[in-house]
FIKOL-353728 format. One record per residue: residue number from 0; x, y, z of N, C-alpha, C, CB in turn. Coordinates in Angstrom, 2 decimals, decimal comma, padded with zeros to 5 digits, m for minus. Each point is the difference from the previous one (the first is absolute). Glycine has a CB too. Layout:
<pos = NUM nx = X ny = Y nz = Z cax = X cay = Y caz = Z cx = X cy = Y cz = Z cbx = X cby = Y cbz = Z>
...
END
This chain:
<pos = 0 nx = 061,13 ny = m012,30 nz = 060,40 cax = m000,42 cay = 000,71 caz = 001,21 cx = 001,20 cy = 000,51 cz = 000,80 cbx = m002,05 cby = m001,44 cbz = 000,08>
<pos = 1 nx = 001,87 ny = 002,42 nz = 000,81 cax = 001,11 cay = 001,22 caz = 001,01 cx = 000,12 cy = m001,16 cz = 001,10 cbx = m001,02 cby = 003,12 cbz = m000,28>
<pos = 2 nx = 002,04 ny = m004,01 nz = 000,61 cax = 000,57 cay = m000,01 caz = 001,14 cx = 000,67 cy = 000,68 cz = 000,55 cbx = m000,24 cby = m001,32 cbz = m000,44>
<pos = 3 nx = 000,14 ny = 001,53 nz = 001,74 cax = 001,37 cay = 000,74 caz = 000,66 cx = 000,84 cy = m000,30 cz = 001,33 cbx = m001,21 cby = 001,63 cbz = m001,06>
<pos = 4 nx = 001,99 ny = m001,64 nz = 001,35 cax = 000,43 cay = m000,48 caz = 001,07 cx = 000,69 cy = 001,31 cz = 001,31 cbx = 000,37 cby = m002,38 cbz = m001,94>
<pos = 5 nx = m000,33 ny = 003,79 nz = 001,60 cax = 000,03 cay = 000,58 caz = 000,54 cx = m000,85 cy = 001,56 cz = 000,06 cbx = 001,79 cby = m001,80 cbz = m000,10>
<pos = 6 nx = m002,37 ny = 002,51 nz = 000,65 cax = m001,04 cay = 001,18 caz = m000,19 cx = 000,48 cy = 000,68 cz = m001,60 cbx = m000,31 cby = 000,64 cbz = 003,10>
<pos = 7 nx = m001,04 ny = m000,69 nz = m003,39 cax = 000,06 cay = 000,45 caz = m001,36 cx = m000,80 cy = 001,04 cz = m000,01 cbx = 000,46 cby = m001,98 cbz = m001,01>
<pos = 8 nx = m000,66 ny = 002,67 nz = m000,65 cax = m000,88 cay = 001,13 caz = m000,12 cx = 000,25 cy = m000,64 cz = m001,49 cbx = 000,14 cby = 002,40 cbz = 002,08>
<pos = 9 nx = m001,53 ny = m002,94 nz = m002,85 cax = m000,14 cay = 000,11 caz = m001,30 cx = m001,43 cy = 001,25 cz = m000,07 cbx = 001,17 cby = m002,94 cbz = m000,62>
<pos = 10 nx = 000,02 ny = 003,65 nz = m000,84 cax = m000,79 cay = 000,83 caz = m000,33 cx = m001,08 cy = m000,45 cz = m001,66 cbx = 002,10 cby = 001,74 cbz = 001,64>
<pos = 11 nx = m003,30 ny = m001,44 nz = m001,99 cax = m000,58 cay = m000,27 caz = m001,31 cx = m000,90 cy = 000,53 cz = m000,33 cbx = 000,60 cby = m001,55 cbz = 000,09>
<pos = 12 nx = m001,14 ny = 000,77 nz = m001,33 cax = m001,28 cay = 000,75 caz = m000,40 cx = m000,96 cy = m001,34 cz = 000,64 cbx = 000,79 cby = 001,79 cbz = m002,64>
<pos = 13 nx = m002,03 ny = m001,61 nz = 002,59 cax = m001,25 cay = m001,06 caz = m000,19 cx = 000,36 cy = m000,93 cz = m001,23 cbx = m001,90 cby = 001,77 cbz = 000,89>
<pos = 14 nx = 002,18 ny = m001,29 nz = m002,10 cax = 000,23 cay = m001,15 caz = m001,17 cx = 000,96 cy = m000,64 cz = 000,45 cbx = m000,60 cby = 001,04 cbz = m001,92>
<pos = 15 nx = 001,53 ny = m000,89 nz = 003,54 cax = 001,37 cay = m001,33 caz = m000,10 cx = m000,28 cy = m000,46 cz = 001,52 cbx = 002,41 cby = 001,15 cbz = m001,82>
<pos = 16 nx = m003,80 ny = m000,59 nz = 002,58 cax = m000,20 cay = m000,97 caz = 000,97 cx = m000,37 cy = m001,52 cz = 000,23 cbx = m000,27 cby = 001,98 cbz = 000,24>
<pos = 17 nx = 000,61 ny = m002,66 nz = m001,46 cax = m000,09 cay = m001,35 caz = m000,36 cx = 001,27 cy = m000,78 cz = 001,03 cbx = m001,05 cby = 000,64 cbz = m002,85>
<pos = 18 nx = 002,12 ny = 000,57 nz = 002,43 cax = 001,40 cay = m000,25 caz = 000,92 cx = m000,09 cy = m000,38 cz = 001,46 cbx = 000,94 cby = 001,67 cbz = m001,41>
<pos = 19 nx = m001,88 ny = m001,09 nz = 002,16 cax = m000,19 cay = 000,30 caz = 001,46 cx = m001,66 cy = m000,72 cz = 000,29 cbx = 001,78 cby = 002,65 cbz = 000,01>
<pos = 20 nx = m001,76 ny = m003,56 nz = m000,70 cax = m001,91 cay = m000,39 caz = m000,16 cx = 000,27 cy = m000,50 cz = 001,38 cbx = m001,14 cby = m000,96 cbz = m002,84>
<pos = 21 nx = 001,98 ny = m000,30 nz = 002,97 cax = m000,18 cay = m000,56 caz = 001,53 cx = m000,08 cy = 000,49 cz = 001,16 cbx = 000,83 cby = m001,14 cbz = m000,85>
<pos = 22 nx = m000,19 ny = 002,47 nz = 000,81 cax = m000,16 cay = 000,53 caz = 001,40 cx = m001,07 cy = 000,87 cz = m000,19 cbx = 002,32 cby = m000,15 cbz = 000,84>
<pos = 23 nx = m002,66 ny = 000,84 nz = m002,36 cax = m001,85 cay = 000,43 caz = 000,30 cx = m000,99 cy = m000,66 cz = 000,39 cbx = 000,27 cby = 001,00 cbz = m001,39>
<pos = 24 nx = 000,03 ny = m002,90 nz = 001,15 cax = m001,37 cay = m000,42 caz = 000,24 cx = 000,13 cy = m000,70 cz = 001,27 cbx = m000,77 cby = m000,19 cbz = m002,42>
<pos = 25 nx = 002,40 ny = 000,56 nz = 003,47 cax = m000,38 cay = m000,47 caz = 001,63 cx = m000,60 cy = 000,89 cz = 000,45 cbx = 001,67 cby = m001,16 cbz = 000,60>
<pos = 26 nx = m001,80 ny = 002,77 nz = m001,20 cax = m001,27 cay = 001,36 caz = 000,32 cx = m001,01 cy = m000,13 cz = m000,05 cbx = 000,86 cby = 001,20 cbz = m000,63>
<pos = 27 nx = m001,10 ny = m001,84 nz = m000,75 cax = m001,93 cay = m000,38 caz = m000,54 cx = 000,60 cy = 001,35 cz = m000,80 cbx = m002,63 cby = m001,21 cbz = 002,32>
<pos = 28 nx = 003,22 ny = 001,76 nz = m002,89 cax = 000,51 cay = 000,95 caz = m001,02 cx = m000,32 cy = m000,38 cz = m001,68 cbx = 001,94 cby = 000,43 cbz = 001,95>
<pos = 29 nx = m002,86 ny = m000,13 nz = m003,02 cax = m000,14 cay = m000,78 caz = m000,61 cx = 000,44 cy = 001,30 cz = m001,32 cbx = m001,83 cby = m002,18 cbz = 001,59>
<pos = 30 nx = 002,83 ny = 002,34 nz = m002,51 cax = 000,29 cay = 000,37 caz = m000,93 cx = m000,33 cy = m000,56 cz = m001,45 cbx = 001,29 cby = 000,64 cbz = 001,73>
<pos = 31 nx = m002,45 ny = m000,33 nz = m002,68 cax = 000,07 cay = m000,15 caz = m001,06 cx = 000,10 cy = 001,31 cz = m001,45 cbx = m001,05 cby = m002,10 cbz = 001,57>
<pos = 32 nx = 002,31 ny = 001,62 nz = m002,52 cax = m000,01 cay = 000,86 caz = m000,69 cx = m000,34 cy = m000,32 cz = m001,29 cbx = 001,28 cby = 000,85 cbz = 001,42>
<pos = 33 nx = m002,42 ny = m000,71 nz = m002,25 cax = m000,38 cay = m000,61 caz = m001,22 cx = 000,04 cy = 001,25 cz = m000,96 cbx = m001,50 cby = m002,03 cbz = 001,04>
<pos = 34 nx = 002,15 ny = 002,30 nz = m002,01 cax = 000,46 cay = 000,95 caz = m001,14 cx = 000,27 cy = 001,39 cz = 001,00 cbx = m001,63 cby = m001,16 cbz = m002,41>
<pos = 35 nx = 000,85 ny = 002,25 nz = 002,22 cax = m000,08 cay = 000,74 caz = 001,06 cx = m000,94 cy = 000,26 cz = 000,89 cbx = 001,17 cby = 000,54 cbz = m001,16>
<pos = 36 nx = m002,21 ny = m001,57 nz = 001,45 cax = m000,44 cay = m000,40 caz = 001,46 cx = 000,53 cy = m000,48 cz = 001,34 cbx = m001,17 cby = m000,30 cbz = m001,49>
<pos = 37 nx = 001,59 ny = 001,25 nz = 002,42 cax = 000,50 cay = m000,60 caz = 001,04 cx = m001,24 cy = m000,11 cz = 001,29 cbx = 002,58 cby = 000,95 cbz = m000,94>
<pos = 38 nx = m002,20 ny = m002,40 nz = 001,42 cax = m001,15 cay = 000,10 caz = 001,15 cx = 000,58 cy = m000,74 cz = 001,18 cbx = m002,12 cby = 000,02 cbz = m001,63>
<pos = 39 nx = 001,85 ny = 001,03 nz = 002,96 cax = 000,91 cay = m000,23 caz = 001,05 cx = m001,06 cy = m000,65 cz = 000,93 cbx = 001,88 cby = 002,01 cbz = m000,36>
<pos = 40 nx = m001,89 ny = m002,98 nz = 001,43 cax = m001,46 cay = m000,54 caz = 000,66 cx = 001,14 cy = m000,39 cz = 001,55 cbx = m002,23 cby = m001,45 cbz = m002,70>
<pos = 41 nx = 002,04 ny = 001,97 nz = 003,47 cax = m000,08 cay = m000,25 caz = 001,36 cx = m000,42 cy = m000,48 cz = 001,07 cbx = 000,38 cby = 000,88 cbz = m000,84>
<pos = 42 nx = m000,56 ny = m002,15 nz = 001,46 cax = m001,09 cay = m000,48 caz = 000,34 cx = m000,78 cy = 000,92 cz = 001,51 cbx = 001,19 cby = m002,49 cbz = m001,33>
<pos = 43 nx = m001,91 ny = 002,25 nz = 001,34 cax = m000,67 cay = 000,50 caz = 001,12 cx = m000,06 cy = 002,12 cz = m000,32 cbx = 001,18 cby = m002,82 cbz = 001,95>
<pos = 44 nx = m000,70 ny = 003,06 nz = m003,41 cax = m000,25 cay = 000,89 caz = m000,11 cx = m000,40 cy = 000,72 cz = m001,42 cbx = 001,18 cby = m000,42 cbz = 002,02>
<pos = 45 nx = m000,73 ny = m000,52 nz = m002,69 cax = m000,87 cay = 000,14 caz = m001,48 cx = 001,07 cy = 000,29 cz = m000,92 cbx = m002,31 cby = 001,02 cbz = 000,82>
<pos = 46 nx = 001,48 ny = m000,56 nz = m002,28 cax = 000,86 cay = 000,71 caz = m000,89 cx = 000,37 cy = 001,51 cz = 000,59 cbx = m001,09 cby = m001,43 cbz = m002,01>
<pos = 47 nx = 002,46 ny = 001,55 nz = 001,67 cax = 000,75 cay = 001,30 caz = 000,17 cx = 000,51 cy = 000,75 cz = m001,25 cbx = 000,67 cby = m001,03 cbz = 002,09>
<pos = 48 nx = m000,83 ny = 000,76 nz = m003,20 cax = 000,88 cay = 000,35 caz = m000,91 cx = m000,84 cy = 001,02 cz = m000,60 cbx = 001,38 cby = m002,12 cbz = m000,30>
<pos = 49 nx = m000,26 ny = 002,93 nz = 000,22 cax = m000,55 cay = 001,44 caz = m000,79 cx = 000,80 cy = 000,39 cz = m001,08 cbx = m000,80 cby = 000,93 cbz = 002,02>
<pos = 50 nx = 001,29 ny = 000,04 nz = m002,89 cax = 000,97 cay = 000,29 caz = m000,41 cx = 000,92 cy = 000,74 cz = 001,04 cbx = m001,23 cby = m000,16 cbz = m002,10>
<pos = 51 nx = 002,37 ny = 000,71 nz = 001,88 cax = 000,59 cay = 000,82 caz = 000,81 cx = 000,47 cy = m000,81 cz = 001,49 cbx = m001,49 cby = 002,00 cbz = m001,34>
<pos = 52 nx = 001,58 ny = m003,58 nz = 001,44 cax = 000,00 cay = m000,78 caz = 001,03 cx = 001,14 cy = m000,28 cz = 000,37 cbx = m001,76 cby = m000,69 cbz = m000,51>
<pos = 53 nx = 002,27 ny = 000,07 nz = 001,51 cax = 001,25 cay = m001,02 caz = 000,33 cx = m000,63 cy = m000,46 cz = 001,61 cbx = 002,55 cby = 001,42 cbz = m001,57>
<pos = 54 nx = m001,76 ny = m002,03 nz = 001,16 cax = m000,36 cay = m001,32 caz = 001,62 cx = 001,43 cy = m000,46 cz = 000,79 cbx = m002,24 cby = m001,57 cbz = m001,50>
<pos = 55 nx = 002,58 ny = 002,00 nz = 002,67 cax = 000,74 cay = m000,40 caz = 000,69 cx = 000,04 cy = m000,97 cz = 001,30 cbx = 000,27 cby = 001,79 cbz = m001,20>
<pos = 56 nx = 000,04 ny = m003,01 nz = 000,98 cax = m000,11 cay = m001,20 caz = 000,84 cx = 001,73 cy = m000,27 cz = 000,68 cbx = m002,38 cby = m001,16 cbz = m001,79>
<pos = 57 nx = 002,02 ny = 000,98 nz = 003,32 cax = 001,06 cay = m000,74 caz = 000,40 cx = m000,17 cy = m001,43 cz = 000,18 cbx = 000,61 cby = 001,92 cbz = 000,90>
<pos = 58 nx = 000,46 ny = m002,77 nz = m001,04 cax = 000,02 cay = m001,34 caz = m000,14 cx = 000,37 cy = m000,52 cz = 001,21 cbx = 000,42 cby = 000,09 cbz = m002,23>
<pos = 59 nx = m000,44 ny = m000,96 nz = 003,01 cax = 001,21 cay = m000,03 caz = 001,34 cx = m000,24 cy = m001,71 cz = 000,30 cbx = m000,26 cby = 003,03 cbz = 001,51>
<pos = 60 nx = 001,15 ny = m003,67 nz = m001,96 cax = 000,61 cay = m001,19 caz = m000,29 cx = 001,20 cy = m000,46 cz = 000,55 cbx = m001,05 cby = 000,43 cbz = m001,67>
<pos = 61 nx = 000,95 ny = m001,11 nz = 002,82 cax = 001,27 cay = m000,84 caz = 000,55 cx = 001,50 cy = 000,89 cz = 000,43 cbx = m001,10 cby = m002,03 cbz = m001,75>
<pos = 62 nx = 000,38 ny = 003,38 nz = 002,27 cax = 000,49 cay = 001,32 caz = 000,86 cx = 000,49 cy = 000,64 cz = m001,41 cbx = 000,92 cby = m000,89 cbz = 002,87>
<pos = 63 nx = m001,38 ny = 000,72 nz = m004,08 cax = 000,53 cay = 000,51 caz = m001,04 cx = m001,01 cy = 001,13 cz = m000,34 cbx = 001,28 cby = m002,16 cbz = m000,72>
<pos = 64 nx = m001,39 ny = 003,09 nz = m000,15 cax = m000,85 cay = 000,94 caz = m000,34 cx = 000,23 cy = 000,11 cz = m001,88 cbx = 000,17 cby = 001,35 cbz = 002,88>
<pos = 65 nx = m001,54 ny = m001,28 nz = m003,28 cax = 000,29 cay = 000,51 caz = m001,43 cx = m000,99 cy = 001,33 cz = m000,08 cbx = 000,60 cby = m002,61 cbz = m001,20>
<pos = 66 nx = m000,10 ny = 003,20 nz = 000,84 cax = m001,06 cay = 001,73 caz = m000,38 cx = m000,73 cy = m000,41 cz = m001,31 cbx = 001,92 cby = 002,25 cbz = 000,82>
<pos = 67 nx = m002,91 ny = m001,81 nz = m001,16 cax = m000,43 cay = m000,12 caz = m001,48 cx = m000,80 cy = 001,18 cz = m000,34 cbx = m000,05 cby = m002,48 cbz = 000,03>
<pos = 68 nx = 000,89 ny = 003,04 nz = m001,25 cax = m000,55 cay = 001,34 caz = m000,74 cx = m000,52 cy = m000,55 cz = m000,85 cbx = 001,39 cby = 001,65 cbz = 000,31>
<pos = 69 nx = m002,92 ny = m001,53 nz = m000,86 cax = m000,22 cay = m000,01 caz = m001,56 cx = m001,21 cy = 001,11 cz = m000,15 cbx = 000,72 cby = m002,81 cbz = m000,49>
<pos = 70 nx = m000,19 ny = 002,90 nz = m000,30 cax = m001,02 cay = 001,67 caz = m000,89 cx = m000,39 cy = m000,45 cz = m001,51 cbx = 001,71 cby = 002,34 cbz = 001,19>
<pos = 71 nx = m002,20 ny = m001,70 nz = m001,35 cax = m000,77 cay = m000,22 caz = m001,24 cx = 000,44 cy = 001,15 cz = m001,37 cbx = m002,12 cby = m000,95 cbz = 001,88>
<pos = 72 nx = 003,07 ny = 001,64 nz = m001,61 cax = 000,63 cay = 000,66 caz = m000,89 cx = 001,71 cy = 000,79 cz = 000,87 cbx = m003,02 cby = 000,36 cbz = m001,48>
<pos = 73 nx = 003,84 ny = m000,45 nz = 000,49 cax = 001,47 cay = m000,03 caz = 000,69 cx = m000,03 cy = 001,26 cz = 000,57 cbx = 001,39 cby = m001,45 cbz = m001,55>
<pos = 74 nx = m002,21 ny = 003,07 nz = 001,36 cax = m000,03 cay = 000,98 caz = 000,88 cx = m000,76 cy = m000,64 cz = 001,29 cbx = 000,08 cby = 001,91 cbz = m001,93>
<pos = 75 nx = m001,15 ny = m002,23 nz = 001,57 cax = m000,47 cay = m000,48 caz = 001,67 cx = 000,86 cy = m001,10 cz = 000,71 cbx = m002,45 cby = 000,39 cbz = m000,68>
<pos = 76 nx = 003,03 ny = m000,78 nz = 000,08 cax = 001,26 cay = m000,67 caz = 000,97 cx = 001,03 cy = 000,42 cz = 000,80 cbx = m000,33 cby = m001,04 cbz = m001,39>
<pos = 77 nx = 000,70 ny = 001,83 nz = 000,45 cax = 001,22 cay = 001,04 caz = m000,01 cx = m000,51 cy = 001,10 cz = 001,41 cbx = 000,61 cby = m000,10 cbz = m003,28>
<pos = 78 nx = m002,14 ny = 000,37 nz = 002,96 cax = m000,53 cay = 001,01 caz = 001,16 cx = m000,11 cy = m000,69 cz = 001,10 cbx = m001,25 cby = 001,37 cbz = m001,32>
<pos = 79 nx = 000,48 ny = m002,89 nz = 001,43 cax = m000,15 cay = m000,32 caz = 000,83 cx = 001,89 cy = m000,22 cz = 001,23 cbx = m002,87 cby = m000,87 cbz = m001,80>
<pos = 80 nx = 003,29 ny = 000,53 nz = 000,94 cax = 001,07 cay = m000,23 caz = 000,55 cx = 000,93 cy = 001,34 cz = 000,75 cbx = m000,29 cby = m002,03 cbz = m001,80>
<pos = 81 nx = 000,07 ny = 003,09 nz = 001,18 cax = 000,25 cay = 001,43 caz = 000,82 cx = m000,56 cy = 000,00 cz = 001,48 cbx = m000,23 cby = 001,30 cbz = m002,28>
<pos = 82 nx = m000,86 ny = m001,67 nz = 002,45 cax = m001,09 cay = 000,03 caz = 001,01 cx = 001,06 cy = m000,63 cz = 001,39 cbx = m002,66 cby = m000,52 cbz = m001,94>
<pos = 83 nx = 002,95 ny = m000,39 nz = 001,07 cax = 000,53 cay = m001,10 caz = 001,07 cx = 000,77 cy = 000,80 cz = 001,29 cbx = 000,44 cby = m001,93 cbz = m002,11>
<pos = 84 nx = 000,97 ny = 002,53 nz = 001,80 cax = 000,96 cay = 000,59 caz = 001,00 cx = m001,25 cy = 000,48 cz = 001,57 cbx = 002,21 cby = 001,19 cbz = m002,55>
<pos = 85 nx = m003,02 ny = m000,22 nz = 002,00 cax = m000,68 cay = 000,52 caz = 000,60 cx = m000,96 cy = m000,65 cz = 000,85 cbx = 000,60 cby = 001,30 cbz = m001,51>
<pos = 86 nx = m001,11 ny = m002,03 nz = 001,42 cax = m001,06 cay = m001,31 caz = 000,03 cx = m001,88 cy = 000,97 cz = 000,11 cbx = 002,40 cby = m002,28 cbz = 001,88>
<pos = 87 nx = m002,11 ny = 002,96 nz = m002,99 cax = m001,15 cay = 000,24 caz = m000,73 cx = m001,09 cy = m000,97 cz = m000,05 cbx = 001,44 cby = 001,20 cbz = m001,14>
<pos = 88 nx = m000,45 ny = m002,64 nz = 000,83 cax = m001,32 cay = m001,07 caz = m000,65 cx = m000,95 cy = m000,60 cz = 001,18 cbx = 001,68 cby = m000,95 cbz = m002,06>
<pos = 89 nx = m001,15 ny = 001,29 nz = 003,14 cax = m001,25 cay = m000,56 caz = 001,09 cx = m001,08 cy = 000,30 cz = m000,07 cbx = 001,12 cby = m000,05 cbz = 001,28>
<pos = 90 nx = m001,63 ny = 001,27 nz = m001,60 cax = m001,18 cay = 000,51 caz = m000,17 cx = m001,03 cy = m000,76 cz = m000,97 cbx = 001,28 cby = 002,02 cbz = 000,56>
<pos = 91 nx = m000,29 ny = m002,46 nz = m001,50 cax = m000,62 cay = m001,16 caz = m001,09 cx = m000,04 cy = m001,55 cz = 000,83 cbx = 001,26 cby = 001,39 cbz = m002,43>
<pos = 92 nx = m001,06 ny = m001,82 nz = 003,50 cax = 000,01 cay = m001,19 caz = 000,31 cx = m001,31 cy = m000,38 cz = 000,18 cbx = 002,08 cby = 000,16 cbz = 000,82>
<pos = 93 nx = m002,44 ny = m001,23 nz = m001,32 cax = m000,99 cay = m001,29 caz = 000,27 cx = m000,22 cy = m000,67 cz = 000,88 cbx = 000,35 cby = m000,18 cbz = m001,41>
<pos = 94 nx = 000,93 ny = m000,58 nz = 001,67 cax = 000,26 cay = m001,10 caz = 000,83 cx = 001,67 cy = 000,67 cz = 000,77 cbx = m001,60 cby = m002,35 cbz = m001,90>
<pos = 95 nx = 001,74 ny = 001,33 nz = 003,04 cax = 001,42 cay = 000,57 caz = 000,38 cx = 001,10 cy = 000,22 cz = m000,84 cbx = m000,57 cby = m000,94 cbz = 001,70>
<pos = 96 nx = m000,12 ny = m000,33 nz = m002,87 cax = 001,38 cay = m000,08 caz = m000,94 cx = m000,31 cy = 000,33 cz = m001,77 cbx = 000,99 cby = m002,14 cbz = 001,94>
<pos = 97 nx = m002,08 ny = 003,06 nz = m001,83 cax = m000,33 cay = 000,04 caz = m001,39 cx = m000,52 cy = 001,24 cz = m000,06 cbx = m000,38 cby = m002,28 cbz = m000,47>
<pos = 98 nx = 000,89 ny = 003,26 nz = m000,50 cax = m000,35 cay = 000,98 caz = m000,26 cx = m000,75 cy = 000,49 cz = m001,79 cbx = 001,90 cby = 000,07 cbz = 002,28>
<pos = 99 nx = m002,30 ny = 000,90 nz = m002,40 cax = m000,81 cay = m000,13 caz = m001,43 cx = m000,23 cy = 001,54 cz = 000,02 cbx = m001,39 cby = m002,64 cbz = m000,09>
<pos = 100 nx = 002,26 ny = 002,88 nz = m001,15 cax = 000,18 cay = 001,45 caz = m000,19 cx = m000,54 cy = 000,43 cz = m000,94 cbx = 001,68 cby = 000,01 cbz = 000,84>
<pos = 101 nx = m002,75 ny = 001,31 nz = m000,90 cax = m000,32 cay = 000,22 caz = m001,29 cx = 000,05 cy = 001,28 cz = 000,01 cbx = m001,21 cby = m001,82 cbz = m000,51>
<pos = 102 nx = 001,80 ny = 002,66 nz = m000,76 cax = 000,52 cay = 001,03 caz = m000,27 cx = m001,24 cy = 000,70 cz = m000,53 cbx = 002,43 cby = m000,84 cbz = m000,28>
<pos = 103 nx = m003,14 ny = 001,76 nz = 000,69 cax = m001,64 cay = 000,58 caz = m000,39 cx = 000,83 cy = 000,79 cz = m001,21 cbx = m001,97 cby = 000,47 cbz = 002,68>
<pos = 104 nx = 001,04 ny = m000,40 nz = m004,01 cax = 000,29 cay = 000,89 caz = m001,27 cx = m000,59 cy = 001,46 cz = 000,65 cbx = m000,34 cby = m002,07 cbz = m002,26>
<pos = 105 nx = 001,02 ny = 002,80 nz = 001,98 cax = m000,67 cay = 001,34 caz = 000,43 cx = m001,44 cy = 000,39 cz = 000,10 cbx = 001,85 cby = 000,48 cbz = m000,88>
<pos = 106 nx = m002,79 ny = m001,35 nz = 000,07 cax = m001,46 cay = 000,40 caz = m000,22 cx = 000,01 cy = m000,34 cz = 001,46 cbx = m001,13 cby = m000,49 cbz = m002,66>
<pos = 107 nx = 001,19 ny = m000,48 nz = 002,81 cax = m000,38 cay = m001,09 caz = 001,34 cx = 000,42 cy = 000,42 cz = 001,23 cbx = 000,24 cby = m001,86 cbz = m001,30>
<pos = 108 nx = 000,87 ny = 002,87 nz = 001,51 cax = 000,02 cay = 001,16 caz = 000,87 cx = m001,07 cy = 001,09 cz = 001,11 cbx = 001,46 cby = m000,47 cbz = m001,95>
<pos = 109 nx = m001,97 ny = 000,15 nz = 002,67 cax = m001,12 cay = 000,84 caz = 000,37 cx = 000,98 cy = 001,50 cz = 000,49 cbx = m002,06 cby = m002,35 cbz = 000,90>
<pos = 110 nx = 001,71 ny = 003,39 nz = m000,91 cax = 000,45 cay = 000,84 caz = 000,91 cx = m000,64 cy = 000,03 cz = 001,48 cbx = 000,55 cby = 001,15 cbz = m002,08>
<pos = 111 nx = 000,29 ny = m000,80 nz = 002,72 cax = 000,18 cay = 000,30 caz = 001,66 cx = m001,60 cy = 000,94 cz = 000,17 cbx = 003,44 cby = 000,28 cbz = 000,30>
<pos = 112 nx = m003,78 ny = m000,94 nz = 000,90 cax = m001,50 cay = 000,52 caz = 000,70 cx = 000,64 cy = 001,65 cz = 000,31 cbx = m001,26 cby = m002,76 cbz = 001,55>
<pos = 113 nx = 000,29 ny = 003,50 nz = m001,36 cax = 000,73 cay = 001,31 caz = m000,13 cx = m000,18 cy = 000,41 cz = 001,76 cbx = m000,67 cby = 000,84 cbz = m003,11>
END
């Protein structure tokens, strides 16, 4: 498991949030990845997992902070993590400290009311 002793930012996929389990489950954050089934469960808000996902949690521990990226494929990581400078990802927030990003495939696109 990720100890840390000063503000961190681990970045991953879902298959290596095993690393960071303890501070998902002081969230109620529940990550399971079985072959290529991933299933994300939130409490008080359900399953979230889609394809095209990542989940961004802050940690805040003994005036310390850990960031946590995990995506479900290394472009959606890679994207999610662009977002960041800007702070794009609020719009995706949940909770104060949890955000849940999902990247719509073009079908899933509506166009603009005219």
């Amino acid at each position: 498991p990720l100890t840390f002793s000063k503000d961190t930012i681990f970045l991953g996929l879902f298959k290596e949030a095993e690393a960071v389990k303890s501070y998902l489950d002081k969230a109620n954050i529940s990550i399971t990845v079985e072959k290529e089934l991933i299933t994300i469960e939130v409490s008080n808000i359900g399953k979230v997992y889609k394809a095209f996902t990542s989940l961004i949690y802050l940690h805040e521990e003994n005036g310390k902070r850990l960031l946590l990226i995990l995506a479900d494929t290394e472009d959606m990581l890679k994207e999610t993590v662009d977002l960041m400078p800007e702070g794009k990802f609020r719009q995706w927030l949940v909770t104060e400290q949890l955000a849940v990003y999902r990247k719509l495939k073009p079908a899933e696109v509506k166009p603009a009311a005219k």
